[in-house]
PAVOVEX-652252 format. One record per residue (C-alpha): residue in three letters; chain; x, y, z. Coordinates in Angstrom, 3 decimals, decimal comma, always signed. Example, Ala and Ser with C-alpha at 12.3 -4.5 7.8 and 13.67 -1.06 7.14 Angstrom:
BEGIN
residuo = ALA; cadena = A; xx = +12,300; yy = -4,500; zz = +7,800
residuo = SER; cadena = A; xx = +13,670; yy = -1,060; zz = +7,140
//
This chain:
BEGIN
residuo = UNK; cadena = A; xx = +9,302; yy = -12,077; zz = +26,573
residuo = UNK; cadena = A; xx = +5,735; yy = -10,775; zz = +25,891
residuo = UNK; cadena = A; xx = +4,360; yy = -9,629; zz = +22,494
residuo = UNK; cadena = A; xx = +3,759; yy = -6,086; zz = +22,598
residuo = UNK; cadena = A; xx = +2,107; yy = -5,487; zz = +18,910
residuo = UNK; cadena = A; xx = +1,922; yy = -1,978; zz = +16,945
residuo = UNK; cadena = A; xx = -0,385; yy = -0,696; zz = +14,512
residuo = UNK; cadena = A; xx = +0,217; yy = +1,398; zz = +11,284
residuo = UNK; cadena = A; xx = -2,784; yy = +2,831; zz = +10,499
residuo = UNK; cadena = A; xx = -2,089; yy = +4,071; zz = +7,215
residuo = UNK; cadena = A; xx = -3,867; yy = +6,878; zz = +5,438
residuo = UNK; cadena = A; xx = -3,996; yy = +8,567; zz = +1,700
residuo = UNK; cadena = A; xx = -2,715; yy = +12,018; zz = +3,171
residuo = UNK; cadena = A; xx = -4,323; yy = +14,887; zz = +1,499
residuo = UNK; cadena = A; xx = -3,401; yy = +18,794; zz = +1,513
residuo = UNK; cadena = A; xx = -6,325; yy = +19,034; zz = +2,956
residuo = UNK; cadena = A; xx = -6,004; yy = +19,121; zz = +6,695
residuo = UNK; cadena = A; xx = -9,427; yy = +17,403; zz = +7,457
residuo = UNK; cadena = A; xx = -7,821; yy = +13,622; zz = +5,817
residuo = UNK; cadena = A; xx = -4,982; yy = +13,418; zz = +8,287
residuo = UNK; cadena = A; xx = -7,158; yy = +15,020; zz = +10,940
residuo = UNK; cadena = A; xx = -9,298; yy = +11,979; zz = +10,676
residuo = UNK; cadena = A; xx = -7,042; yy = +9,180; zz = +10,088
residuo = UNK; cadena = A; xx = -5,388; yy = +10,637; zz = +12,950
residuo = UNK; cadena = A; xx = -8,182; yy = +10,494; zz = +15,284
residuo = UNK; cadena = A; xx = -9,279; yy = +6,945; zz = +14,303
residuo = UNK; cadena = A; xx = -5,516; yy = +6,308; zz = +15,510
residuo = UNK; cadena = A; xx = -6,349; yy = +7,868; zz = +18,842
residuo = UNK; cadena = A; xx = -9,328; yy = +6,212; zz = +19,655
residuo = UNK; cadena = A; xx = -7,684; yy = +3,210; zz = +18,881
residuo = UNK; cadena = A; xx = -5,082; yy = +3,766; zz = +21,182
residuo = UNK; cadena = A; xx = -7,582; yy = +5,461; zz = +24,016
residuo = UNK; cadena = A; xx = -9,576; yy = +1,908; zz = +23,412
residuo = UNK; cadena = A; xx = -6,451; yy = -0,477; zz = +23,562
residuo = UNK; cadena = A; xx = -3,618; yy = +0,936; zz = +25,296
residuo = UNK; cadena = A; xx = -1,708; yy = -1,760; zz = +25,302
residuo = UNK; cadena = A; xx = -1,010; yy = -1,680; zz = +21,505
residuo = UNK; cadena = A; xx = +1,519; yy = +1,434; zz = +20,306
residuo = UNK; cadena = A; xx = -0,746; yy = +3,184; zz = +17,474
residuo = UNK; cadena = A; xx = +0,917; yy = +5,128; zz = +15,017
residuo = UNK; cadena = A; xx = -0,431; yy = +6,746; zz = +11,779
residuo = UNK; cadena = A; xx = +0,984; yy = +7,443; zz = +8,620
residuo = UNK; cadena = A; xx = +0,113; yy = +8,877; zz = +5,419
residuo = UNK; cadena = A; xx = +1,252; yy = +8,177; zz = +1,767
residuo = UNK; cadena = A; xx = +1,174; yy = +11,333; zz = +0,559
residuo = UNK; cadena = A; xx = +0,631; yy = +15,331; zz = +0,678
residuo = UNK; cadena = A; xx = +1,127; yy = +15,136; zz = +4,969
residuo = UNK; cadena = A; xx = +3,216; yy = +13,685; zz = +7,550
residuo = UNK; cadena = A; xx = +4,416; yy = +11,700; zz = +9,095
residuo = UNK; cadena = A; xx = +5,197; yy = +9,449; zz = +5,613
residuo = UNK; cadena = A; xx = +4,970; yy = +5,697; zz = +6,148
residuo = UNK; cadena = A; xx = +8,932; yy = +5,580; zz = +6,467
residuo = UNK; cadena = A; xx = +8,671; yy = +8,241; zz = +9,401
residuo = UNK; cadena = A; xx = +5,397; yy = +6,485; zz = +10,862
residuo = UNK; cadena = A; xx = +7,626; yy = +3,346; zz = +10,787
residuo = UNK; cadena = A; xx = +10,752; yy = +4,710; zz = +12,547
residuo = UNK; cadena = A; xx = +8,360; yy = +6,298; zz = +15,220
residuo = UNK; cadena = A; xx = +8,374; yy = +2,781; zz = +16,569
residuo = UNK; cadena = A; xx = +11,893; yy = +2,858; zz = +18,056
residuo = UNK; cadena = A; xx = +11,857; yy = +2,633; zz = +21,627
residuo = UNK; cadena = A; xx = +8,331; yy = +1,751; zz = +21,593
residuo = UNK; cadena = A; xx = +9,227; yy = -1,786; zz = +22,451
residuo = UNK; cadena = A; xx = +7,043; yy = -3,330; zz = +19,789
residuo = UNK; cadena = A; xx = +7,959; yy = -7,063; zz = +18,696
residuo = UNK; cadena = A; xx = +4,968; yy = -7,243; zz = +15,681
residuo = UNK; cadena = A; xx = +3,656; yy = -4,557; zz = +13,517
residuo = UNK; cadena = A; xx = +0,556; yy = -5,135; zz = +11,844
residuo = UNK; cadena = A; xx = +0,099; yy = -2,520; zz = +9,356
residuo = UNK; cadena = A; xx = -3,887; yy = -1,351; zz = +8,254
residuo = UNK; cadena = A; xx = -4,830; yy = +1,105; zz = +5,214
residuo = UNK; cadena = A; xx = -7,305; yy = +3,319; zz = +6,260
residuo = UNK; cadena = A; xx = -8,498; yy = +3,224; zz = +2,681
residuo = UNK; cadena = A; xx = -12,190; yy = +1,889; zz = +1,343
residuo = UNK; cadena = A; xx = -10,759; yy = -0,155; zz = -1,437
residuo = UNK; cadena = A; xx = -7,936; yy = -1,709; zz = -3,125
residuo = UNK; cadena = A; xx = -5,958; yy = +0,271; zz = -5,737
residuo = UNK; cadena = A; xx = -2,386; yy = +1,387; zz = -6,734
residuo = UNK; cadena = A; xx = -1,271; yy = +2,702; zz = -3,013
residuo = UNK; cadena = A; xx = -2,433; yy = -0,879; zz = -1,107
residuo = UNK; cadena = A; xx = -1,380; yy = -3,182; zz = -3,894
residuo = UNK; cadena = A; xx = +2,051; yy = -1,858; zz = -4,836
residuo = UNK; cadena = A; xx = +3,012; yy = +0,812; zz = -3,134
residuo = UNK; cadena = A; xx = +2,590; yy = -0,131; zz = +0,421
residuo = UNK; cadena = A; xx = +3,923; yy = -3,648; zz = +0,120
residuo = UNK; cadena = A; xx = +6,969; yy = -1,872; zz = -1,730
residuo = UNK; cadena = A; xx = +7,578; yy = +0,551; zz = +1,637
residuo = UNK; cadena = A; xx = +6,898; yy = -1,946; zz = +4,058
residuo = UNK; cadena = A; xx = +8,942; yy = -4,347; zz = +2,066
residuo = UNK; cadena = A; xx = +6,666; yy = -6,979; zz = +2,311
residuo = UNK; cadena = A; xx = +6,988; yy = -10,764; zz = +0,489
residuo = UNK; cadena = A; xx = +4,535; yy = -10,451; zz = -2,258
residuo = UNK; cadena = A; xx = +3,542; yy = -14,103; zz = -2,053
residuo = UNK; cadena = A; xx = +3,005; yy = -13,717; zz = +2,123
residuo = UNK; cadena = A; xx = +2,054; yy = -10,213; zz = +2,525
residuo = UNK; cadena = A; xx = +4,830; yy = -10,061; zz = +5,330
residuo = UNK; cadena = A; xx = +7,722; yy = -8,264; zz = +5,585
residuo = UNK; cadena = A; xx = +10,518; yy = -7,351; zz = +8,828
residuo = UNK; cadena = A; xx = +11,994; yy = -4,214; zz = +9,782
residuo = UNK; cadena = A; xx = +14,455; yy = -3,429; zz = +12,388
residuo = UNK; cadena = A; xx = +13,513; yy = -1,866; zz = +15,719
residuo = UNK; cadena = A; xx = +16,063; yy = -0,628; zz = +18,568
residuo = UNK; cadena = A; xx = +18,085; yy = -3,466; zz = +16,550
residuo = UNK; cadena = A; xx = +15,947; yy = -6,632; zz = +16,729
residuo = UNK; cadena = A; xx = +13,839; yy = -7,860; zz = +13,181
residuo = UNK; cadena = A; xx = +10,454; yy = -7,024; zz = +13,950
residuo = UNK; cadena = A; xx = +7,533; yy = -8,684; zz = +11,632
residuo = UNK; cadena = A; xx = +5,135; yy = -6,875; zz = +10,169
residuo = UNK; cadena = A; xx = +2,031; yy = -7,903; zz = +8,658
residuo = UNK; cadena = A; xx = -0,067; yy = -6,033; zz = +6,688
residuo = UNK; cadena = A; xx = -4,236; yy = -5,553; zz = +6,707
residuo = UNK; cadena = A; xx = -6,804; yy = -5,208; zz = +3,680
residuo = UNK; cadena = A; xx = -8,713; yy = -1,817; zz = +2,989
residuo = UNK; cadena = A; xx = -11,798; yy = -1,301; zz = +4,797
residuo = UNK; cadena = A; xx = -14,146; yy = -2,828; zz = +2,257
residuo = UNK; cadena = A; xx = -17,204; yy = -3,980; zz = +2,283
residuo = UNK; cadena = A; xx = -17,488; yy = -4,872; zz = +5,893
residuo = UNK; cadena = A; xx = -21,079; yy = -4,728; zz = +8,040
residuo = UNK; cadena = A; xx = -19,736; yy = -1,930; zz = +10,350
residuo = UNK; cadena = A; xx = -19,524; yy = +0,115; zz = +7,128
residuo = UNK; cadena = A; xx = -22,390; yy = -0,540; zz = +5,549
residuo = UNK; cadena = A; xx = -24,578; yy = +0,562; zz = +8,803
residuo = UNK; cadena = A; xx = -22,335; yy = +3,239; zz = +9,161
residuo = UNK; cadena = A; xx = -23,651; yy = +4,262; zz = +5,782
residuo = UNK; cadena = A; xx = -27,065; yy = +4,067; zz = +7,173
residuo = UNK; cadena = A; xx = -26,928; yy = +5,762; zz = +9,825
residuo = UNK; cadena = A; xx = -25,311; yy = +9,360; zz = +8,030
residuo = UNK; cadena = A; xx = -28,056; yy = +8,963; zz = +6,010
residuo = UNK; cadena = A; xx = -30,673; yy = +8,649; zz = +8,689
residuo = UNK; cadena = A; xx = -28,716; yy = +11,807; zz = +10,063
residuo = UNK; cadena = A; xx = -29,646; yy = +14,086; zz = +6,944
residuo = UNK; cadena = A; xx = -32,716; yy = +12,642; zz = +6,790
//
């Protein structure tokens, strides 16, 4: 049997329609870039789907690995403790299973954005554009 892997990208969630809008689209273009992994967002809070239903949408997806990504810039309350807690991940391994269509399905979990490269000349390039 093949691996066929899923990704969480997780957002903040916001009332604001724009924060899902764009969490959601870095999800699609994802997706549109690497169709063979089944890309799912899900937000924390304020919008939908939640983490739990983001999860769930996985059934009959066929995935047998989940690696789940905050689409967040840095580390605080939500990616230290509250994620972990919903994914229910091993605090010692950052890894966690969850069952799919009734198999255990791993998941691992990503770090925040940060301070990557990509970032940083993303950066400079929105300020070249108001420039």
């Amino acid at each position: 049997m093949s691996e066929k892997i899923g990704i969480l990208a997780i957002g903040h969630g916001s009332r604001l329609p724009y924060n899902k809008e764009v969490v959601t689209a870095i999800a699609d273009t994802i997706a549109e870039k690497h169709p063979e992994y089944v890309i799912i967002p899900g937000f924390m809070e304020n919008c939908g789907p939640s983490v739990e239903e983001a999860l769930q949408s996985f059934q009959g997806t066929g995935v047998t690995r989940i690696a789940a990504v905050p689409v967040f810039l840095a580390s605080g309350v939500h990616i230290t403790e509250d994620i972990p807690e919903i994914l229910g991940l091993d605090s010692k391994t950052n890894e966690g299973k969850i069952t799919i269509d009734g198999n255990e399905v791993p998941i691992v979990y990503g770090k925040p954005l940060g301070n990557h490269p990509l970032l940083a000349d993303l950066v400079f390039e929105r300020a070249k554009e108001v420039l």
